[in-house]
MMTF fields as JSON, N, C-alpha, C and O atoms, coordinates in Angstrom:
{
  "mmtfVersion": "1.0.0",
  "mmtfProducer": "UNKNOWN",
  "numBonds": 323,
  "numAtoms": 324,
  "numGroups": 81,
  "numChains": 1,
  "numModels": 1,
  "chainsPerModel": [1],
  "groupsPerChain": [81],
  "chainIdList": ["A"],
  "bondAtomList": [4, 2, 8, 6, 12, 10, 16, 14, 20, 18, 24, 22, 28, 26, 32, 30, 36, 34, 40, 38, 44, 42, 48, 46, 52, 50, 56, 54, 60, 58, 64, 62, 68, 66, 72, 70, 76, 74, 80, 78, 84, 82, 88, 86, 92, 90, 96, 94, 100, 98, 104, 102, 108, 106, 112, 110, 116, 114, 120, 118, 124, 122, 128, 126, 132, 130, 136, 134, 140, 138, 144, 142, 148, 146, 152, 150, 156, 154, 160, 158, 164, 162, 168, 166, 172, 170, 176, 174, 180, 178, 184, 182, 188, 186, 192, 190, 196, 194, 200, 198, 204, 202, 208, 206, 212, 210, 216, 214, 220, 218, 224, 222, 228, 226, 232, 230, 236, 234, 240, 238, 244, 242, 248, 246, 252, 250, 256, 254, 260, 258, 264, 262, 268, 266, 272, 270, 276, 274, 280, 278, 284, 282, 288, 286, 292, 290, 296, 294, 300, 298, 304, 302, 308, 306, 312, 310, 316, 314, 320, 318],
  "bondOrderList": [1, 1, 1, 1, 1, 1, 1, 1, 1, 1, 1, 1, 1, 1, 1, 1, 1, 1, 1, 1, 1, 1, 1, 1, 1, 1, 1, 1, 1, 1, 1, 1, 1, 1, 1, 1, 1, 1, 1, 1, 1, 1, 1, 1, 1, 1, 1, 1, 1, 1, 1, 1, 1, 1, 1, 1, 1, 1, 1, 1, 1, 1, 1, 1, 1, 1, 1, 1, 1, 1, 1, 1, 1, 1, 1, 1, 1, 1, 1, 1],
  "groupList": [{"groupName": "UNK", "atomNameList": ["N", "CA", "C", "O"], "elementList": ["N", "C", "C", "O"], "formalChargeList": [0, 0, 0, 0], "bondAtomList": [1, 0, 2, 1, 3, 2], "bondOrderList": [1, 1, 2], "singleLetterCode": "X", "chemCompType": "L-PEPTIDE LINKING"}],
  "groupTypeList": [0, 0, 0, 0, 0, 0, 0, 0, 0, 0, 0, 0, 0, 0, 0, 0, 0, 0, 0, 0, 0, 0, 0, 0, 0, 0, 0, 0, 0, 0, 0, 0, 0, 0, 0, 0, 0, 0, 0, 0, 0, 0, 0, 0, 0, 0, 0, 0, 0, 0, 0, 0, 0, 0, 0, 0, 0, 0, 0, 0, 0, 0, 0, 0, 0, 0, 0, 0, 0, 0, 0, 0, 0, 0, 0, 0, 0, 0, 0, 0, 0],
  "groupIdList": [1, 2, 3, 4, 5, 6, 7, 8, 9, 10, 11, 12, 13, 14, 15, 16, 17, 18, 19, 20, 21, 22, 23, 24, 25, 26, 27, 28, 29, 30, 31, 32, 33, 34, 35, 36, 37, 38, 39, 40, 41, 42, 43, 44, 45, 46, 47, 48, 49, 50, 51, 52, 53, 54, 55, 56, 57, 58, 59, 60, 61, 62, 63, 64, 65, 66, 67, 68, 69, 70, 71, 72, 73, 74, 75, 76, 77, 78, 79, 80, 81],
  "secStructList": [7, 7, 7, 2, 2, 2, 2, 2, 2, 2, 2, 2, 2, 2, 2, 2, 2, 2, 2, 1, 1, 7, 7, 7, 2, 2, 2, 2, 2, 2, 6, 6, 6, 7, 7, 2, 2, 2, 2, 2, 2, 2, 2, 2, 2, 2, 2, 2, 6, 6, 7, 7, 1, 1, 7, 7, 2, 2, 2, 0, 0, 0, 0, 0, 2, 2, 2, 2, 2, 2, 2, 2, 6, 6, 1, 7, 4, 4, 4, 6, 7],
  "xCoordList": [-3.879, -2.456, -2.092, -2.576, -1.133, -1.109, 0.078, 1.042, -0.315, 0.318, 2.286, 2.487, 3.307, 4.631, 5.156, 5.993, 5.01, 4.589, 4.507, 5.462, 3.52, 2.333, 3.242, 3.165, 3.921, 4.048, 5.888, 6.387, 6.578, 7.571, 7.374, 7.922, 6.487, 5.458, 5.621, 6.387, 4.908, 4.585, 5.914, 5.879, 7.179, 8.054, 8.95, 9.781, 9.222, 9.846, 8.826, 9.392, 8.173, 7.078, 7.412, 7.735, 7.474, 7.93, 9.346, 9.38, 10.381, 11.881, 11.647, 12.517, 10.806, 10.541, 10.553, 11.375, 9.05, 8.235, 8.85, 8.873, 9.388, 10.223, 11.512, 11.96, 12.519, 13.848, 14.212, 14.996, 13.21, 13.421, 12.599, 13.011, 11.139, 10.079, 10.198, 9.783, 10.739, 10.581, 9.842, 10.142, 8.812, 7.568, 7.812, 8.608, 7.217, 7.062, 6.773, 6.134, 6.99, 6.56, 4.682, 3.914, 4.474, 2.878, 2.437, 1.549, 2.942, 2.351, 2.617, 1.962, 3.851, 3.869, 3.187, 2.833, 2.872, 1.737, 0.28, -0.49, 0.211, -1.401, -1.131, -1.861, -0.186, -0.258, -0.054, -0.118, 0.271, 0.233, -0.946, -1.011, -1.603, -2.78, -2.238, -2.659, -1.272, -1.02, -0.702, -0.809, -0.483, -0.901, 0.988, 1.938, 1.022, 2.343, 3.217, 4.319, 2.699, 4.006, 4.439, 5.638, 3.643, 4.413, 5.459, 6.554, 4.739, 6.117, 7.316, 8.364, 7.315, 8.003, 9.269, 10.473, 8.347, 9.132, 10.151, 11.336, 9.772, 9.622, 10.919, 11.939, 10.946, 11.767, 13.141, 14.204, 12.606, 13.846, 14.725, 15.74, 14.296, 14.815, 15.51, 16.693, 14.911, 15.458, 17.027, 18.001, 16.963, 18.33, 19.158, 20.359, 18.718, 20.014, 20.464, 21.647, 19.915, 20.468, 21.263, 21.709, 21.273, 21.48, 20.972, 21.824, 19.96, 19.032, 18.632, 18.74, 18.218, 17.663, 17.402, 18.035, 16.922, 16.48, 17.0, 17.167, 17.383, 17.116, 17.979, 19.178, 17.101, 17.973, 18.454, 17.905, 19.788, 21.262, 20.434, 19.85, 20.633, 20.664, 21.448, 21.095, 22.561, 23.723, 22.952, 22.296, 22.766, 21.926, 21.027, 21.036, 19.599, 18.703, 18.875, 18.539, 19.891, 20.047, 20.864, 20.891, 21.322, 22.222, 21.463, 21.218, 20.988, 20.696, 19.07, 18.582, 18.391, 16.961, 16.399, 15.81, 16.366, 16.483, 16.85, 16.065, 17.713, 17.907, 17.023, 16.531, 17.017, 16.427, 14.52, 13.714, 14.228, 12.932, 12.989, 11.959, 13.77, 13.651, 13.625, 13.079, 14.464, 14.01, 13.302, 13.09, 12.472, 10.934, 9.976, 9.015, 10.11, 9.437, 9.442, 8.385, 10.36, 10.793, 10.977, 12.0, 10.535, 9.77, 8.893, 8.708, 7.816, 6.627, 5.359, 5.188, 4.823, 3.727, 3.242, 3.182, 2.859, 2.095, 0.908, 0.475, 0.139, -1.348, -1.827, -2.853, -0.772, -0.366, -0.372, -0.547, -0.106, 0.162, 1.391, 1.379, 2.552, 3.286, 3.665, 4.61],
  "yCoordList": [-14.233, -14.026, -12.656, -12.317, -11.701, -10.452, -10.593, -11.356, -9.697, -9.705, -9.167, -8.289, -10.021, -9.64, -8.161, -7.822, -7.307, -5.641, -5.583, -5.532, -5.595, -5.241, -5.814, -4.971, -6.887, -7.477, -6.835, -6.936, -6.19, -5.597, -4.653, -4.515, -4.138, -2.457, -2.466, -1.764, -3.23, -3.905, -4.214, -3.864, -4.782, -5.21, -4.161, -4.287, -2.802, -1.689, -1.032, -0.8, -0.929, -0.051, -0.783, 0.092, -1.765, -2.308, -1.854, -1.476, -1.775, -1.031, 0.399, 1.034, 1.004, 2.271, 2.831, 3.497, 2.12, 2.998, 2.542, 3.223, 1.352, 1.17, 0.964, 0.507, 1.088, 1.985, 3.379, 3.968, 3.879, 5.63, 5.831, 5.59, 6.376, 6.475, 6.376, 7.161, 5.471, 4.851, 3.713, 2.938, 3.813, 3.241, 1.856, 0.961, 1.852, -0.006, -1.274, -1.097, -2.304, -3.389, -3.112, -2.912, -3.209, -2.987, -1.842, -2.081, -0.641, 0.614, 0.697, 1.537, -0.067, -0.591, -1.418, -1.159, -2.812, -3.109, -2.632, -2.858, -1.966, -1.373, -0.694, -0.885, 0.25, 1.028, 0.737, 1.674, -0.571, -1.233, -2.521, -3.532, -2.375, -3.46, -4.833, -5.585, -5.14, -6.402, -7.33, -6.488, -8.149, -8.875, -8.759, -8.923, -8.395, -7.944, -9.057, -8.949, -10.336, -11.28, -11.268, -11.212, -11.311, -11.026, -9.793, -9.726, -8.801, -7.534, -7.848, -7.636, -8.405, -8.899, -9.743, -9.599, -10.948, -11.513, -11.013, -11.28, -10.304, -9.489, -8.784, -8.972, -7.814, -7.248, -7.643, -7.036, -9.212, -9.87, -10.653, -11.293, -10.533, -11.307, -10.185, -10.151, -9.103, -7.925, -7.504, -7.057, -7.76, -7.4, -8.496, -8.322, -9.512, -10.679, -10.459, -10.62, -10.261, -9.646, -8.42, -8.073, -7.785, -6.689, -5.301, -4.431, -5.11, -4.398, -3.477, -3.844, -2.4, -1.442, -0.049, -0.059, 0.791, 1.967, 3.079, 3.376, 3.973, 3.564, 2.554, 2.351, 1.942, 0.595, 1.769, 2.836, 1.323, 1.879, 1.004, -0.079, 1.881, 1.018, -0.748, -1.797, -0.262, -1.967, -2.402, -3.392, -2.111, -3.357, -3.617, -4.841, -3.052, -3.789, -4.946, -6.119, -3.866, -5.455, -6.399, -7.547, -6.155, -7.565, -8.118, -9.286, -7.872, -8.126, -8.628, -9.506, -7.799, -7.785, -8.836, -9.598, -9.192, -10.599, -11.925, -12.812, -11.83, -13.354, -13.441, -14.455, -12.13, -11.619, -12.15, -12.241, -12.343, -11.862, -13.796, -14.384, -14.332, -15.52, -16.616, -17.675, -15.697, -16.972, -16.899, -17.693, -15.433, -15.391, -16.438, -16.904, -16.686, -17.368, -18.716, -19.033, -19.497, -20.999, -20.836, -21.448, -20.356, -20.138, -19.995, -20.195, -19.46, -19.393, -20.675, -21.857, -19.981, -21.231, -21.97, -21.398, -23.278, -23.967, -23.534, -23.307, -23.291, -22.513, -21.099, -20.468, -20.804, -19.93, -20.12, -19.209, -21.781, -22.087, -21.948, -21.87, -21.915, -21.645, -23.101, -23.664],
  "zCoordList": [-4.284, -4.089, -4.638, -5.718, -3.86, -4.189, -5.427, -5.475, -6.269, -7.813, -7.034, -6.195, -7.676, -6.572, -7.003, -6.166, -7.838, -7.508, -6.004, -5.229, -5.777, -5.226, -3.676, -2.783, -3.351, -2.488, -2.015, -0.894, -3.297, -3.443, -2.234, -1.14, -2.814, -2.448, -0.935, -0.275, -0.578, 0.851, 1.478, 2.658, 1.118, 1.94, 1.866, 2.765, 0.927, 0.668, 2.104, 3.172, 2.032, 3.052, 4.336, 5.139, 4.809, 5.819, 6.173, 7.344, 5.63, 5.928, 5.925, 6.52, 5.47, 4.842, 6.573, 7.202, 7.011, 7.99, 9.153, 10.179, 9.054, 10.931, 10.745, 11.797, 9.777, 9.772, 9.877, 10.622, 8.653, 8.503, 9.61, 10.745, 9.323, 10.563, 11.636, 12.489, 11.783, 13.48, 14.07, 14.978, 13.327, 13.194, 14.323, 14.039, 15.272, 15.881, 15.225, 14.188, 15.442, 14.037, 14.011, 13.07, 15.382, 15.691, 14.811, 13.993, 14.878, 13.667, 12.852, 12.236, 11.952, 10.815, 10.079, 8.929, 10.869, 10.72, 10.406, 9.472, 11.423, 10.796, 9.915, 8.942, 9.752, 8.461, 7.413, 6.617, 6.862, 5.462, 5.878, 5.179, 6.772, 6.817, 6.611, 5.731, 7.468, 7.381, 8.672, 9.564, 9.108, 10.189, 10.647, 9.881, 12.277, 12.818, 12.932, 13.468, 12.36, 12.836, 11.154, 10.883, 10.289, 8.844, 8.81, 8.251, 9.622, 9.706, 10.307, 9.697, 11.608, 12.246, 11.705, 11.918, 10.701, 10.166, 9.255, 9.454, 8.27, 7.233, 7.682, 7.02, 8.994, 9.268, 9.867, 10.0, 10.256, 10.793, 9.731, 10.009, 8.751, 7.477, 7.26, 7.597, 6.674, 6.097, 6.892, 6.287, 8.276, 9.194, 9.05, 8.84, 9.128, 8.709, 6.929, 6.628, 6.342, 5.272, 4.797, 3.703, 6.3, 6.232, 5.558, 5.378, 5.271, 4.404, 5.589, 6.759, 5.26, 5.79, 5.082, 4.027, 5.196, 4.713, 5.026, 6.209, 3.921, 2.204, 1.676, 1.866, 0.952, -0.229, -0.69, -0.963, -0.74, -2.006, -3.305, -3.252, -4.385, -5.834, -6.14, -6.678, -5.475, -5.886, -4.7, -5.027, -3.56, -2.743, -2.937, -3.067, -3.139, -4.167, -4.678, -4.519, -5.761, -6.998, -6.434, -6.876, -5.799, -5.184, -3.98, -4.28, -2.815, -1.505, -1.505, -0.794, -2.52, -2.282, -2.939, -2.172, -4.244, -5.203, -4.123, -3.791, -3.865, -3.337, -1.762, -1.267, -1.233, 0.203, -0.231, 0.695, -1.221, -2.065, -2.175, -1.844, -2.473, -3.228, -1.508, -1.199, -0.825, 0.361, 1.064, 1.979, 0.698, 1.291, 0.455, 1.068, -0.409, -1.111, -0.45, 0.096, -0.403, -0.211, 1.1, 1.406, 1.957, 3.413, 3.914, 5.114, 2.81, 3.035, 3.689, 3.389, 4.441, 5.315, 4.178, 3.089, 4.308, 3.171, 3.359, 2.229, 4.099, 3.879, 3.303, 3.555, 2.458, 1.778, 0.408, -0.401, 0.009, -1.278, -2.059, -3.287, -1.278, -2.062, -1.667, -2.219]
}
């Protein structure tokens, strides 16, 4: 299980490269090495929350925490969570 740093890292890089960038979910994907329906997802959560890139400081702390917590309690059970 990736240390949640690490998984921060990864979902900042996901808004990063196909908000700012441009990036497709598909070349976002490869470029953080991760499988395109997690980006996908990832990115469709992030827009109903309204999040996008650059995180403002107060959205962070307000938007990203709870945005962060219902990734959690969504997660596939073959995952372990």
């Amino acid at each position: 299980m990736p240390r949640p740093h690490s998984t921060m890292r990864k979902n900042r890089g996901v808004l990063r490269l196909h908000y700012s960038e441009g990036l497709s979910l598909r070349q976002t994907a490869s470029s953080l090495s991760m499988p395109f329906t997690t980006v996908a997802d990832l990115a469709k959560r992030a827009k109903a929350a309204g999040l996008s890139w650059p995180l403002e400081d107060e959205a962070r702390r307000l938007k990203a925490p709870a945005w962060l917590e219902e990734l959690r309690q969504h997660q596939p059970e073959f995952l372990g969570h």
